[in-house]
N, C-alpha and C positions, 0 to 999 in steps of 0.2 A: 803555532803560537808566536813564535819569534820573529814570524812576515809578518802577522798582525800588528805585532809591536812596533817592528822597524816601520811600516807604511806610517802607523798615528804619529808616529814619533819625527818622519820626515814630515808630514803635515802639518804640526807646531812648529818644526826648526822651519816651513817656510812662512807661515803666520809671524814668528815672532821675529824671524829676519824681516820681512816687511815694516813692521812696528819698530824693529830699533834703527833701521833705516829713514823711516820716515820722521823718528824722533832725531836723530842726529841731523838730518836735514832741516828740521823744525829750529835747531837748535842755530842752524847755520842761519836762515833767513830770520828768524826772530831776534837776531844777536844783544838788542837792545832790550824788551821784556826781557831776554834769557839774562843777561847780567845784573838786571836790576833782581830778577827772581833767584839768582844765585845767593845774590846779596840780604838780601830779607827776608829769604825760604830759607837756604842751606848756611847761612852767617858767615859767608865767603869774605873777606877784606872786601871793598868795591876797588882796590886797586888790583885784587887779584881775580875781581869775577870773570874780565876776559878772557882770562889764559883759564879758566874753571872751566865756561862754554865750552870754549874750542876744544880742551882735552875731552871733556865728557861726549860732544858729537864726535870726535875721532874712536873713541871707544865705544861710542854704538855703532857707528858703521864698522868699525872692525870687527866688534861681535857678528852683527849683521853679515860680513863677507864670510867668516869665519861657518856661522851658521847653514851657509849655501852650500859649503865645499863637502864633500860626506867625511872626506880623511881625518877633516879639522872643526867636526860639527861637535863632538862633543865637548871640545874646548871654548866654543863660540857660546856654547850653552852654556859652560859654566860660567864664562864672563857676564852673560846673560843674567844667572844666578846672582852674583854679586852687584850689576845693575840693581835690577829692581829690588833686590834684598836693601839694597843703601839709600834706596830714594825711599823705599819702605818705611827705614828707617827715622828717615830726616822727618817724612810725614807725622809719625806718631810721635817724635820731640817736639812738633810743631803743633799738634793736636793737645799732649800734655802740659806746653806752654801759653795753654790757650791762646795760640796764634793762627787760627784755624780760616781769618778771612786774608793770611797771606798767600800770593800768588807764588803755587810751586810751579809754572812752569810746564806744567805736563800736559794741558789742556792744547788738542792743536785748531781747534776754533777759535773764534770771538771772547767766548759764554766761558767764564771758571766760577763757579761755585766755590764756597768756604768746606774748607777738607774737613772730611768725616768717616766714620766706617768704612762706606763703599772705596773709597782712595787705601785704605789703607789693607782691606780686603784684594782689594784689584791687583795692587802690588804682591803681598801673599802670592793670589792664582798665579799670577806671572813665572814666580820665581820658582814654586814647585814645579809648574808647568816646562820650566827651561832645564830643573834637574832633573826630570823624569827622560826628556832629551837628551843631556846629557849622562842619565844611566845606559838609559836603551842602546844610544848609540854605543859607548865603551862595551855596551856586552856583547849585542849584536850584530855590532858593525850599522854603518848605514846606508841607503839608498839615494840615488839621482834625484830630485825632485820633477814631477810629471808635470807636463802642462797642465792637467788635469787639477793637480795640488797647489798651482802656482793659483790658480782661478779661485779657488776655496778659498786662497788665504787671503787675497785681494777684497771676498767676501769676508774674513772673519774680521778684515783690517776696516771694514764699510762698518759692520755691526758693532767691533768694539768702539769708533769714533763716534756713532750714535747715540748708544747709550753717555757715553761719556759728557758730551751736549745735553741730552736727558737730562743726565744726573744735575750737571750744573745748571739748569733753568728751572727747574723743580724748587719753588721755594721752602727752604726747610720749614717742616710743623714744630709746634713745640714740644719737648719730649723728645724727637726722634734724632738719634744719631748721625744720621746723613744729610 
């Protein structure tokens, strides 16, 4: 049981490396949506959104390196944890403030929808998703990641950008959450 664990468990640390990678990267070429979304997503000063960005992509790709290495995967996962737990966050204050059609930032398409359950679900999955990685890995140690896993996550990183397009083109019904 404890090969079963460790394999699922490098399989997410490579999925979600992917994803906070390509979020920190997102965050690097988008610099301008990213700081104006810092600013009237997260209520960052607009004098300090830039230096916001840039910390916050430096801190996903460090989760991201972090999450590759097996020595320091559980650490990268907990960073991971606290990632999306606070974007989690900021979502459901923004949702609560009924601010639901401001741009957080997370969409790496064209296409953002007005945040609703699904956004704030998604972040959830993430985060248990990152500390179930990060148990696994502390108890069991972890594994190299396989070519084989590297390819899966490059698919799960296809699927999860899909849906996410999806989500936001989908005009909301009346009544429904998302």
């Amino acid at each position: 049981m404890p090969e079963v664990c460790r394999s699922l468990a490098t399989q997410l640390a490579a999925f979600q490396g992917l994803l906070l990678a390509a979020a920190g990267i997102h965050k690097l070429i988008g610099r301008h949506r990213l700081r104006i979304a810092a600013h009237e997503f997260a209520r960052v000063p607009r004098r300090l959104a830039p230096f916001a960005v840039a910390a916050l992509a430096g801190t996903e790709c460090l989760a991201s390196l972090l999450l590759w290495v097996p020595t320091s995967r559980a650490a990268g996962a907990a960073l991971a944890v606290l990632l999306w737990g606070g974007y989690g966050l900021l979502m459901l204050r923004a949702i609560a403030a009924d601010r639901r059609e401001v741009d957080c930032g997370c969409s790496f398409g064209a296409a953002h929808g007005s945040l609703g359950a699904y956004h704030a679900v998604r972040n959830a999955v993430l985060a248990v998703l990152a500390a179930l990685v990060a148990v696994v890995s502390a108890r069991y140690g972890a594994e190299l990641v396989s070519a084989a896993q590297i390819l899966a996550a490059f698919a799960l990183l296809a699927l999860y950008v899909a849906l996410d397009q999806a989500i936001a083109l989908q005009p909301p019904r009346a009544g429904e959450l998302l």
